[in-house]
N, C-alpha and C positions, 0 to 999 in steps of 0.2 A: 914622456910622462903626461903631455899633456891629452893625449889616447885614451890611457886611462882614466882620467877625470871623465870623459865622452863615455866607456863603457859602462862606470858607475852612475851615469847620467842614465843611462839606456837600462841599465838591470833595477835600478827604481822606478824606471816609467812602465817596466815591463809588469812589476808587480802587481799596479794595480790591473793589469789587464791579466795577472793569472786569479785577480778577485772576480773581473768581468766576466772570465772563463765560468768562476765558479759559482757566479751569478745566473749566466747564459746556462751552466746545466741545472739548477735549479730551476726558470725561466718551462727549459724545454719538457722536466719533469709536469713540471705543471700544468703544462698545456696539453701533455698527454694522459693527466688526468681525465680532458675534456672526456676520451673512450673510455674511461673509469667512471664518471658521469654516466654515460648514452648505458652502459651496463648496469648498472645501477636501477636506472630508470624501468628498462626492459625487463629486468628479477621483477623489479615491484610490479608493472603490470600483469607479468605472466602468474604471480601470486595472485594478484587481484584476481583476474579470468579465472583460476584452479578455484579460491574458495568460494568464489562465485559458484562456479558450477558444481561444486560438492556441496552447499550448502542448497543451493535448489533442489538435485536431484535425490540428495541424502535426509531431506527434511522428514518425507516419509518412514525414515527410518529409526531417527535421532531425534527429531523433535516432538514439540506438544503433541501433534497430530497422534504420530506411532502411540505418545504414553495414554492418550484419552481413547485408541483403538483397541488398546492392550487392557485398562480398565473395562471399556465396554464389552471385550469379548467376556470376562470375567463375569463380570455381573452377568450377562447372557448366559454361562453356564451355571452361576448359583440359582439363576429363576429358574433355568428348567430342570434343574436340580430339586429342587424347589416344590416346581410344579407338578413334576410326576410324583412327587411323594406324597401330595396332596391329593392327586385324581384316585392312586393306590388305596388312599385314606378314604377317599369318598365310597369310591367302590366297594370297597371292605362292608363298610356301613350300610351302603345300599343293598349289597346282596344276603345280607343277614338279617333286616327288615322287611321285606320283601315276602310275600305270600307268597305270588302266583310263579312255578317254576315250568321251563319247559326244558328239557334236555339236561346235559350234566352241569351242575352247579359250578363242577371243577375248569370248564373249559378254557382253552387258550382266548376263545373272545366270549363277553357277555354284553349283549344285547339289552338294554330297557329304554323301555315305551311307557313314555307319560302320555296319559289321552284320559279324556273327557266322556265318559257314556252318556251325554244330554243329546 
């Protein structure tokens, strides 16, 4: 009997080392976190680099720049929109004003000469 007092001695000292056990894999979890870290890290940099480089190279395409080029093309084609409706206009006038004719009135190009007889 007195054996048994010994093994019941032994299976409560043993317990707390099956909490150490469960401590030690908690412990080793942990620490292999550290690679769960170094990954971590590594994502965020290589995010970093990506919209680094889309954002530079994409600027042209998505930012202020592209929307003030997309305006300016606009506007460049309502002036010369614009503009040729306006030379249309002058011409019209000038060639119906106009005395001195030489050739067909109707042609694809008219010629006028402002000058001076001094």
């Amino acid at each position: 009997m007195p054996m048994d007092d010994f093994e019941k001695i032994d299976e409560e000292a043993e317990e707390p080392e099956g909490e150490t056990d469960e401590l030690e894999e908690i412990e080793e979890a942990s620490s292999g976190g550290g690679r769960s870290w170094l990954t971590i890290v590594l994502v965020g940099v290589v995010m970093l680099l990506v919209g680094g480089l889309l954002g530079y190279f994409g600027r042209g395409q998505f930012g202020p720049e592209a929307q003030a080029a997309k305006a300016t093309e606009q506007a460049e084609v309502a002036l010369a929109a614009t503009q040729a409706a306006a030379n249309a206009e002058l011409m019209t006038y000038l060639t119906q004003n106009t005395r001195h004719f030489k050739g067909d009135p109707n042609a694809a190009v008219t010629i006028i000469e402002f000058s001076d007889f001094q």
